[in-house]
N, C-alpha and C positions, 0 to 999 in steps of 0.2 A: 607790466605797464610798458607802450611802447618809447623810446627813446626816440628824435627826432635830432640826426645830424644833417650838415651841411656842409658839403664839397666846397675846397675852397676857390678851386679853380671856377666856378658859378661863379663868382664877384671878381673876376680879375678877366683882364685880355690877355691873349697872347703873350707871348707863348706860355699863358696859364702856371708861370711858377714862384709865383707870389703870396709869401709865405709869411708876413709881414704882422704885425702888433696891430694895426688896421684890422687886417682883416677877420682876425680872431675877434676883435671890438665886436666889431660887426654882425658877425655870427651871435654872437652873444645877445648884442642887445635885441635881434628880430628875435629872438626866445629858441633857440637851440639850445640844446643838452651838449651835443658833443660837432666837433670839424675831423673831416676826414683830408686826409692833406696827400698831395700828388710826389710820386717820384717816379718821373718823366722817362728817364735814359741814365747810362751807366754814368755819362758826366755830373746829372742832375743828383744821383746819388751821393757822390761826392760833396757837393755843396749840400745838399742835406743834413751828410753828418756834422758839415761847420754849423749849423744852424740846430743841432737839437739842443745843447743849452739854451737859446731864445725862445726854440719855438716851445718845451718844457713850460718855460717863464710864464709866457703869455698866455697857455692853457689854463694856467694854474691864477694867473691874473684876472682872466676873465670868467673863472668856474666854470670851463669847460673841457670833458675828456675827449683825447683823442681818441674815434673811434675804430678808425685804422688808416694805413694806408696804401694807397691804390697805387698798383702798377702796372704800366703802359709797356705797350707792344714793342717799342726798342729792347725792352729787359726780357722779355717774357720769348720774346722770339730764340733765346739762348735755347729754351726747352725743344726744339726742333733741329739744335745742332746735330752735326756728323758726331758718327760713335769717337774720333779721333779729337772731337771738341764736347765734347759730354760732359763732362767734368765742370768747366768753364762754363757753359749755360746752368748749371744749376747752380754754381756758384756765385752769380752774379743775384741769385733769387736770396741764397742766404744770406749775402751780405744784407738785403733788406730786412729780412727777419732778423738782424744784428740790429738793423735801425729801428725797427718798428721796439724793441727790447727796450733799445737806449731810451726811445722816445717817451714810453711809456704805455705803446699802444697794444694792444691784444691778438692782435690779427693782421693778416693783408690781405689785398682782394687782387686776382691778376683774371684777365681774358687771355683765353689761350690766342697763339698766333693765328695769322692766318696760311693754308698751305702756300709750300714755297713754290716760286715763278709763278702763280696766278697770275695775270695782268687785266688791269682795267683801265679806262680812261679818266681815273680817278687818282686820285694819291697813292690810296689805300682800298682794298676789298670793300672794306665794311660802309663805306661811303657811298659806296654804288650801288645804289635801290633806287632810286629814280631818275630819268635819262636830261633831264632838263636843269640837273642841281652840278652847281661847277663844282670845281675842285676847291678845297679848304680844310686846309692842315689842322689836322686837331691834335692835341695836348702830346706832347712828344716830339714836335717838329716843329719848321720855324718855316718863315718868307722863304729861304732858300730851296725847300722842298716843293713850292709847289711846282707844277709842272707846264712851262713858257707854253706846248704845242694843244694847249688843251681846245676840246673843238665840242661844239654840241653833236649830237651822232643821232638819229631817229632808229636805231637799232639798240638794244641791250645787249651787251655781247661783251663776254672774258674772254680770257686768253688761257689756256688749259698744258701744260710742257703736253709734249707726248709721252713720257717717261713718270708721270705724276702717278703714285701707289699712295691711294689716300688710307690704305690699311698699314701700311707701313709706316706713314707720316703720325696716324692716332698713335698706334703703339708706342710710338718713338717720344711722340708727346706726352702720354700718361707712364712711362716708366721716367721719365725726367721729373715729373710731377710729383710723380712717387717720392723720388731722391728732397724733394722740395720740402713734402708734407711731412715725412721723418724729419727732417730739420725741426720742423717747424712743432715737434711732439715733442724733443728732446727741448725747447725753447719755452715748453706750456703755451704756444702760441696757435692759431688757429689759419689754413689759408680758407679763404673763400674761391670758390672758382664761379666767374661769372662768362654769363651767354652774352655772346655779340654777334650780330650778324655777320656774313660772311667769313667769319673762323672756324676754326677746328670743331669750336661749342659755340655752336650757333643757340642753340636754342634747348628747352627743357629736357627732350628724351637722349639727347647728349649727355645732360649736364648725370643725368642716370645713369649711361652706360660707362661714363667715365667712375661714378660711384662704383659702383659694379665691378672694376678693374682697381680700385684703389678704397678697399670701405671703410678707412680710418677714420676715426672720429675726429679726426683733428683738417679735415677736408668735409666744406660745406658751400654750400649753394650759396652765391649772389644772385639774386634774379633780378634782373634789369628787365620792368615793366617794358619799358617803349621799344626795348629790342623785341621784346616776344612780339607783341603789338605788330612791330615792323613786318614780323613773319605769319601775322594770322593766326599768331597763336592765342586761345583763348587763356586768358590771364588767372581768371580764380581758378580754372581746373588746373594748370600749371601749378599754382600752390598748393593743391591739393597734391597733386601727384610728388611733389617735393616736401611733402611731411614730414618731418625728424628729418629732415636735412637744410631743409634751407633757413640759414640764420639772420639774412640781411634783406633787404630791399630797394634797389634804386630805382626813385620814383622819378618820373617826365609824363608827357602827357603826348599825345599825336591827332592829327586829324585824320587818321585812316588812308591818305592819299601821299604827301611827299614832305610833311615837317613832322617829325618825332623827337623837337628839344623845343616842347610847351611845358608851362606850370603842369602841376595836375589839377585838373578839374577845369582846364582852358581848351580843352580836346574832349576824344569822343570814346574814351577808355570810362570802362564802368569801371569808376574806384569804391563804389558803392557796392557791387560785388566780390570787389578786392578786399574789403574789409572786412565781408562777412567771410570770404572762405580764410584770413590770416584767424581770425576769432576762432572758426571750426577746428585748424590746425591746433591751436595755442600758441601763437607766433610769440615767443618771447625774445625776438631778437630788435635792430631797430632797424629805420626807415630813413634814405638820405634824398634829400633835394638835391640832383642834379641835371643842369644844360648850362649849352654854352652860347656867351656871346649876347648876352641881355642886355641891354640902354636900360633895363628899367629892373634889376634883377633883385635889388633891397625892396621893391614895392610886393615884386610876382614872390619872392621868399615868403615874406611875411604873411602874404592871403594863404600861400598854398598849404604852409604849416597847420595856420588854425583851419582851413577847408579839412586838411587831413587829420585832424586834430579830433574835430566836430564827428566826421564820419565814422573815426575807431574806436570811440567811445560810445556811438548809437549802437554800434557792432552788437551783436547778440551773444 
């Protein structure tokens, strides 16, 4: 039976680390199983661990498990360090797997970085898919990030070092990963690796050949609908091709051209396809609502749940 959680950063603004007796309420009462809760940066870590007695309380308040927790690109970019700082980046990943432990959560979910020096006219890589969308800092960053010279450009165009060895950057990143996901066995704990655009693991036949380099069972697939979407990549065969590995699901929705943080079923993503190939697989894992920055996010939560509710139960 699928479980249906909810990100808690959906219900919250800026800088999305609002972690609060509220928002677990909340979660709750639009009918979720389980909240997946955010650790932002190595500061936000910290104040995480002040907060796992509460946030413990409040799960336990409102009957809901944590499903895991998701880790942003400030923590995750350690796995790209120099051989001389190797240690430290992967360190900074177990200390979350120490929190997800304390917390009582089972798993964590990280997107790998994105190569280093990249530049674009954006914050961040992954922002930059369409030339007309300004700059805005997502979950990990604050006001101060964004960037004062930003200009519209009628060109799509990155910035590439000349010295960039994106075979040497993979390696670098799936053997730190490695050091991650042994942790994370000796812990009984699970990581998920999720696809985002413009990173390392953009997209499904990534998310394979990093399987492929690391076959642990304790290392599984996130697949993020609206990022594959982003990239034209067709969704149920993606899950298909992710059988016996992909444990999770983060659902959004897109219109094919420049907004990919819609409800599902508010876009032009067949979830109706989605449902039948997770049914074909035996997807026993579960399904989170998330996007960011909604004025109306307790109304769009509650349709999308029972929309997707409705769909995976017709599933064959």
């Amino acid at each position: 039976m699928t479980a249906y959680a909810c990100s808690s950063w959906t219900l919250v603004p800026p800088p999305y680390n609002d972690r609060g007796d509220e928002v677990f309420a909340t979660i709750a009462r639009l009918g979720f199983d389980a909240v997946e809760l955010p650790v932002l940066s190595p500061a936000d870590a910290v104040a995480f661990a002040a907060d796992v007695p509460a946030l413990r309380a409040s799960a336990l308040r409102h009957g809901l498990s944590i499903a895991r927790l998701a880790v942003f690109e400030p923590l995750s970019r350690g796995l790209l360090a120099s051989a001389a700082a190797a240690a430290d980046g992967a360190a900074a990943l177990v200390e979350v797997l120490d929190l997800a432990v304390a917390v009582g959560s089972p798993r964590i979910t990280l997107r790998a970085p994105w190569p280093a020096g990249i530049k674009t006219p954006t914050l961040t890589p992954p922002e930059y898919f369409y030339i007309n969308v300004p700059d805005m800092p997502g979950p990990g960053y604050d006001e101060a990030d964004y960037q004062p010279d930003w200009r519209y450009e009628t060109k799509f165009r990155i910035g590439v070092p000349d010295d960039v060895d994106w075979s040497a950057e993979f390696e670098r990143f799936t053997d730190r990963l490695a050091e991650v996901v042994e942790a994370a066995a000796d812990r009984g704990l699970a990581v998920e690796l999720e696809n985002q655009y413009g990173t390392l693991v953009p997209h499904t036949d990534t998310l394979l050949r990093v399987f492929d380099r690391i076959p642990s069972p304790h290392l599984v697939a996130s697949l993020n609908v609206a990022q594959s979407f982003l990239q034209r990549e067709l969704v149920p065969w993606s899950i298909r091709k992710l059988k016996g590995r992909v444990s999770h699901l983060r659902v959004a929705d897109g219109d094919g051209l420049a907004c990919y943080n819609l409800p599902p079923g508010s876009g032009t993503l067949d979830y109706t396809g989605i449902a039948e190939a997770l049914a074909e697989i035996g997807f026993d894992g579960d399904v989170t609502c998330t996007w960011l920055n909604d004025i109306e996010a307790e109304q769009h939560l509650s349709s999308a749940r029972g929309h997707l509710a409705t769909l995976f139960s017709r599933a064959p």
